[in-house]
DOGU-96340 format. One record per residue: residue in three letters; x, y, z of N, C-alpha, C in turn. Coordinates in steps of 0.05 Angstrom, whole numbers, padded with zeros to 5 digits, always signed. Layout:
N
ALAXYZXYZXYZ/...
% end
This chain:
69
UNK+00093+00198-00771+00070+00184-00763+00059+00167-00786/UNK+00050+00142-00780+00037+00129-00806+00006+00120-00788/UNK-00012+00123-00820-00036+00122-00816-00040+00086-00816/UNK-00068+00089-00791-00074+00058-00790-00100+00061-00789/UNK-00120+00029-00791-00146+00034-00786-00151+00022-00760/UNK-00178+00027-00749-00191+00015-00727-00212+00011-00726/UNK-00227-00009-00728-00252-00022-00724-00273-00021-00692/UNK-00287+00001-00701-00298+00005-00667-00335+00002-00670/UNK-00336-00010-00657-00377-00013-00653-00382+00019-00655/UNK-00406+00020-00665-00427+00047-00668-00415+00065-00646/UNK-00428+00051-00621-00440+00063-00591-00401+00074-00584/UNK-00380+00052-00588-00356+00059-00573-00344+00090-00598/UNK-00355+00089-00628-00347+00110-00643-00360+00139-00642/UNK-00391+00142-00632-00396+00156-00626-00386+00168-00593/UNK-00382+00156-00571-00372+00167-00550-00350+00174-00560/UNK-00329+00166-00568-00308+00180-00579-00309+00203-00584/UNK-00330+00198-00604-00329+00234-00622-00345+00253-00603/UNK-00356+00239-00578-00370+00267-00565-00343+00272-00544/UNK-00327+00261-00535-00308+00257-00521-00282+00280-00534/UNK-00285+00274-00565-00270+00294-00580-00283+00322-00578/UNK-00310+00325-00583-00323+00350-00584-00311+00365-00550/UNK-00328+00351-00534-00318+00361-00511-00296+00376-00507/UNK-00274+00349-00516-00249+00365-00503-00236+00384-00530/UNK-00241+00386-00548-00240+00407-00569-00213+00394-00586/UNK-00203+00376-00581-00183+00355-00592-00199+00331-00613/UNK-00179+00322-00633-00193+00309-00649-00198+00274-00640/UNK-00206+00262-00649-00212+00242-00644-00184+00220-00650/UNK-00169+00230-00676-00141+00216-00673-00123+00224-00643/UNK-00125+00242-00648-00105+00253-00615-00117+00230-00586/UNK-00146+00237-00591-00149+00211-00555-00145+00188-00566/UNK-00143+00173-00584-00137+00143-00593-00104+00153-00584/UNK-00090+00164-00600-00062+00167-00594-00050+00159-00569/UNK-00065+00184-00560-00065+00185-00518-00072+00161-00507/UNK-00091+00150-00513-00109+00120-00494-00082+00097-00502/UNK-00081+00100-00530-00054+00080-00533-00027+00072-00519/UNK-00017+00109-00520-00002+00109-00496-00003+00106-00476/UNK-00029+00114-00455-00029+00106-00428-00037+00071-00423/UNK-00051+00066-00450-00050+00033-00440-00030+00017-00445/UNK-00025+00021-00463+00000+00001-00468+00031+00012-00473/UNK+00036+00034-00473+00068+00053-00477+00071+00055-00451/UNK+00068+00048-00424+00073+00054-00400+00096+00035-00386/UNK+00121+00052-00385+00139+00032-00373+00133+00014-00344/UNK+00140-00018-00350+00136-00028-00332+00159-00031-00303/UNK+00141-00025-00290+00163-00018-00261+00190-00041-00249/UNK+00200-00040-00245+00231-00056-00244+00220-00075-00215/UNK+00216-00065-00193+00206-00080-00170+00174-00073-00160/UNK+00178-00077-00133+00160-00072-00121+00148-00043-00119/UNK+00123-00023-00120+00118+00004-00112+00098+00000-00087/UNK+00118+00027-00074+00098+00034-00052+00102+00061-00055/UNK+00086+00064-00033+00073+00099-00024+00090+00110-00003/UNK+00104+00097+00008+00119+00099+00032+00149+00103+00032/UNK+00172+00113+00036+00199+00112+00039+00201+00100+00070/UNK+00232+00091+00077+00243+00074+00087+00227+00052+00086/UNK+00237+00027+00104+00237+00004+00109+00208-00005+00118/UNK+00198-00027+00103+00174-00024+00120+00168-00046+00148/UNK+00153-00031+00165+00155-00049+00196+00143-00070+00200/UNK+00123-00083+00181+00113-00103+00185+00115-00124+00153/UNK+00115-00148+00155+00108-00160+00129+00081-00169+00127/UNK+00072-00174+00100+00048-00180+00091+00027-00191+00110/UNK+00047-00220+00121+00036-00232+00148+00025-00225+00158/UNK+00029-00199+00178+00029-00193+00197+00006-00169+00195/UNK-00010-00162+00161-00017-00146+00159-00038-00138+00177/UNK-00060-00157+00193-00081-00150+00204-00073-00141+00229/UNK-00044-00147+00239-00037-00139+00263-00046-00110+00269/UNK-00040-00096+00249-00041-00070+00270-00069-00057+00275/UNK-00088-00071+00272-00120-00069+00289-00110-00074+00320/UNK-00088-00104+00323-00091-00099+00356-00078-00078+00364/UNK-00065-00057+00358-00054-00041+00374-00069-00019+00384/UNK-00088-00021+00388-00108+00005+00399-00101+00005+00430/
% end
């Protein structure tokens, strides 16, 4: 690991450190963590959905399925 600095306003260094108290972790560990989930996050290859197989309608078409009542 190598040490770096960070320049943070009052108000954002104090939430930190109650954020550290809280969770009983130190204040380097959630900088560590926030780093990684904001910017160490692999970026996805295509499209994501929620859904498997094929999907039945395209974008177009999205308001359609209100008429099917």
């Amino acid at each position: 690991m190598e040490k770096t600095q960070v320049y943070l306003r009052k108000e954002e260094l104090a939430a930190l450190r109650a954020a550290a108290a809280r969770s009983g972790r130190s204040v380097a560990e959630l900088v560590r963590e926030a780093v990684r989930k904001a910017m160490l996050i692999p970026q996805s290859a295509g499209p994501v959905a929620l859904w498997d197989g094929e999907p039945r309608r395209s974008s177009v078409d999205h308001d359609s399925v209100h008429d099917e009542r």
